[in-house]
C-alpha positions in Angstrom: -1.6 -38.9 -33.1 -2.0 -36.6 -30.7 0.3 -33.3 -30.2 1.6 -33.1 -27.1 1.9 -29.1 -25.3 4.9 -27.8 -25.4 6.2 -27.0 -22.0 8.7 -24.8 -20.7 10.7 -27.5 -20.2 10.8 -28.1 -23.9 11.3 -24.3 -24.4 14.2 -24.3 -22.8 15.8 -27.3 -24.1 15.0 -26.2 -27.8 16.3 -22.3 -26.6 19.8 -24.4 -25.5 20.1 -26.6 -28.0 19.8 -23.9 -30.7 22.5 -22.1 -28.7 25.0 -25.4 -29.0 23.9 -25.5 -32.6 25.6 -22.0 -33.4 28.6 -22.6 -31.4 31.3 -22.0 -33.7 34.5 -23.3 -31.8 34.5 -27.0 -31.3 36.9 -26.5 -28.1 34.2 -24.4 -26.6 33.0 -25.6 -23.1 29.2 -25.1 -22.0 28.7 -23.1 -19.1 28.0 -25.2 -15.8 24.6 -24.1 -15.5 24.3 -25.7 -19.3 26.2 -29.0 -18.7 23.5 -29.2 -14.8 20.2 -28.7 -17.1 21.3 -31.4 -20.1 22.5 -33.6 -17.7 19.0 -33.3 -15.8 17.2 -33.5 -19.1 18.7 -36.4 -20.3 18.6 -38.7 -16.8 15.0 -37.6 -16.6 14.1 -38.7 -20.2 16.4 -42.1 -19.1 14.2 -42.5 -15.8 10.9 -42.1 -17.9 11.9 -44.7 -20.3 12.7 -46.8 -17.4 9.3 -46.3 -16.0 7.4 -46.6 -18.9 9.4 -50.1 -20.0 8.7 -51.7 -16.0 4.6 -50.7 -17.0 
């Protein structure tokens, strides 16, 4: 299987999610700018699916 590049989109969702990961407080809220880029990540990832399934 082929490895795919890493891109800085991936950098940055790794660099996040390792943030979240260390979070301590269970209470703690993300900052918006947090909540804006999962929330694009994840309906991106959703629309590619979607894509990929109609092909």
């Amino acid at each position: 299987m082929r490895r795919l590049r890493t891109t800085a989109l991936d950098r940055e969702l790794a660099r996040r999610l390792a943030i979240l990961a260390r979070g301590e407080e269970v209470d703690r809220d993300l900052p918006k700018a947090d909540t804006i880029a999962l929330a694009a990540i994840t309906i991106g990832s959703f629309a590619i699916v979607l894509i990929a399934q109609a092909l």
